[in-house]
Structures are given as structure tokens and as C-alpha cells.
N, C-alpha and C positions, 0 to 999 in steps of 0.2 A: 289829838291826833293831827299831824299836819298833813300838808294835800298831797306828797305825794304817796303817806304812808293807807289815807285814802283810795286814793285810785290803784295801789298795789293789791289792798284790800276790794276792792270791787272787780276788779280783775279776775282773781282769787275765786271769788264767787261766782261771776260767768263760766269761769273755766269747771267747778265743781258743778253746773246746776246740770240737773238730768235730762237724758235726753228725751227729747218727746216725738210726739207724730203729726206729723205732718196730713194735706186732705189725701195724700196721694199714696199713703200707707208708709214711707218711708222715715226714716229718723234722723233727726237733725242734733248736733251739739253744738249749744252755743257756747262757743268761745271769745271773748274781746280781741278784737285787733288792734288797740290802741297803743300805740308808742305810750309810753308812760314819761314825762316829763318832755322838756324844749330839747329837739336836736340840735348838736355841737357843729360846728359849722365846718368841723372835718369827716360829719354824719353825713352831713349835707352834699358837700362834696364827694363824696364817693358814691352816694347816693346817684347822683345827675352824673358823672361818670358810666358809672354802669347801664343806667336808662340811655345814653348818648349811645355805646356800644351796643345794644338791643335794637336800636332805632334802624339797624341797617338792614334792610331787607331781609338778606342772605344770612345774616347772624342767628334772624328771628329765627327764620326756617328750619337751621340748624339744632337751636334749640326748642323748637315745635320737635323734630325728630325725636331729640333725648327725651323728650316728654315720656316717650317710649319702652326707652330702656337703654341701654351704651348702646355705642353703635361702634367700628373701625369706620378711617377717614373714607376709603373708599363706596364702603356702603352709604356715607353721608352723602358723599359727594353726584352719587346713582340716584340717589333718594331728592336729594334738593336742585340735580340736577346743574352744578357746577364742577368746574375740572379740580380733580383730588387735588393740587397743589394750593389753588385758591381755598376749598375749605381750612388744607391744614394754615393758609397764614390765618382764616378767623377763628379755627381752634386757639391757635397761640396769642390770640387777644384776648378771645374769651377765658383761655387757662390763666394769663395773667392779672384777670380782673376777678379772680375766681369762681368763677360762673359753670366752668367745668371741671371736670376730675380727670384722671386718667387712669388706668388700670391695664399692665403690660400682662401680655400671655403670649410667651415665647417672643416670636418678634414682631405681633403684632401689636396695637393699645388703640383701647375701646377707650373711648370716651362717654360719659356721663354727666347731669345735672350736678353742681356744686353740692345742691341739700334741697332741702323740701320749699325753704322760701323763694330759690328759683324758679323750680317747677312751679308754684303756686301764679309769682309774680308773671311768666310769661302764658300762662293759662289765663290768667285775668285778664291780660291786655289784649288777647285774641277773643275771648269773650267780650271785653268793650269791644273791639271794633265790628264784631257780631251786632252789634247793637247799633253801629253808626253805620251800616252798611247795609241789614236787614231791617225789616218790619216784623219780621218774626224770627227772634232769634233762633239758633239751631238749636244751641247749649240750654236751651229752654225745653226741649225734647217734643217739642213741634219745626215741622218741615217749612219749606218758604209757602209749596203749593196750600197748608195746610192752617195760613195767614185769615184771619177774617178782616 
């Protein structure tokens, strides 16, 4: 069996093992997040592209929102607190990097998370910096007052 038909098969197996409990009564399923083999260097690229385009303040926040559910430009713009024009040009970056979706109803269009690795990826980075900026994370389901 060569290695990468290995780590396909170990994969596999994370993904099938059951779920279990946790101390806190909740259940967990573990799944590998492992890239399976070397990314291509137009992997790469696109990759740090996309990261470059998130890195913007206002972008984040944008898509913190969608974290939500769609939203139209104007409620983004109430919500992150920038004028509707400015949102819609970082919609139209993020739609071009595909980060968002669109969905038109009559004349107006909601916007949404591209798919699930988006939502994940800007959850995680807000939770990292939960972590560089508290001593007790929140996402950890303790408070700052509630820090030892």
C-alpha cells in the first residue's frame, strides 16, 4: 500500500470512528483535517490570496455576520457599521474569491458564506485570536470575569 493510499485509509477511519462523550456530557466526532498529500503551488496560492482578502478588518466582520445566515448589503452595512456602498465593493471581492454566494429575491440579494470550509475557516481565526487576546477564552464557554 503506498503512503498516500495510507493516509486515505486513516482518514477513512477517523471519519467512520464513533462518536463519544466528552466530561461535559456532550459528543464529539472525530474527523482528520488533514490535507492528504503536498499542496500545488496554485493550492498555495489561492490559499494566501483568500487569507490576504480576510485579513481586512471590515471583510472579517462581514463575514463574522454571515456566520449567521445571509444577510442584504444594507443590513450588513447597519450590522458592521460601514456605508452600504463600501460593503457592497468588499462583497464584490469576496464574491470574486468565492467566499460568498448570492441569492436574489425580487430585487433584492442576500448574501451568504461560500460553504461550510468558510464558515469554519473564519470561526477558527476568531477563536484564535480569542486566544491571543483573552486569558480565558469565551469560545471555551467561560466568561473573562470567570478566568482563574
Amino acid at each position: 500500500m503506498d503512503r498516500q493510499s495510507i493516509a486515505a485509509t486513516t482518514v477513512t477511519q477517523e471519519i467512520l470512528r464513533p462518536a463519544r462523550a466528552t466530561r461535559s456530557g456532550c459528543y464529539t466526532i472525530c474527523v482528520s483535517t488533514q490535507i492528504v498529500g503536498e499542496p500545488t503551488g496554485e493550492r498555495l496560492d489561492a490559499a494566501a490570496q483568500m487569507l490576504k482578502l480576510l485579513a481586512d478588518r471590515t471583510r472579517l466582520h462581514i463575514m463574522w455576520a454571515l456566520l449567521h445566515g445571509e444577510h442584504a448589503v444594507g443590513d450588513l452595512a447597519d450590522h458592521v457599521g460601514v456605508a452600504a456602498p463600501a460593503v457592497s465593493q468588499h462583497l464584490a471581492k469576496l464574491r470574486l474569491a468565492r467566499l460568498v454566494d448570492t441569492r436574489r429575491d425580487g430585487n433584492r440579494i442576500y448574501y451568504s458564506a461560500e460553504n461550510d470550509h468558510v464558515l469554519r475557516l473564519v470561526t477558527e481565526a476568531l477563536f484564535h485570536a480569542d486566544h491571543v487576546t483573552s486569558d480565558a477564552p469565551v469560545h471555551h464557554g467561560r466568561t473573562r470575569n470567570q478566568a482563574s
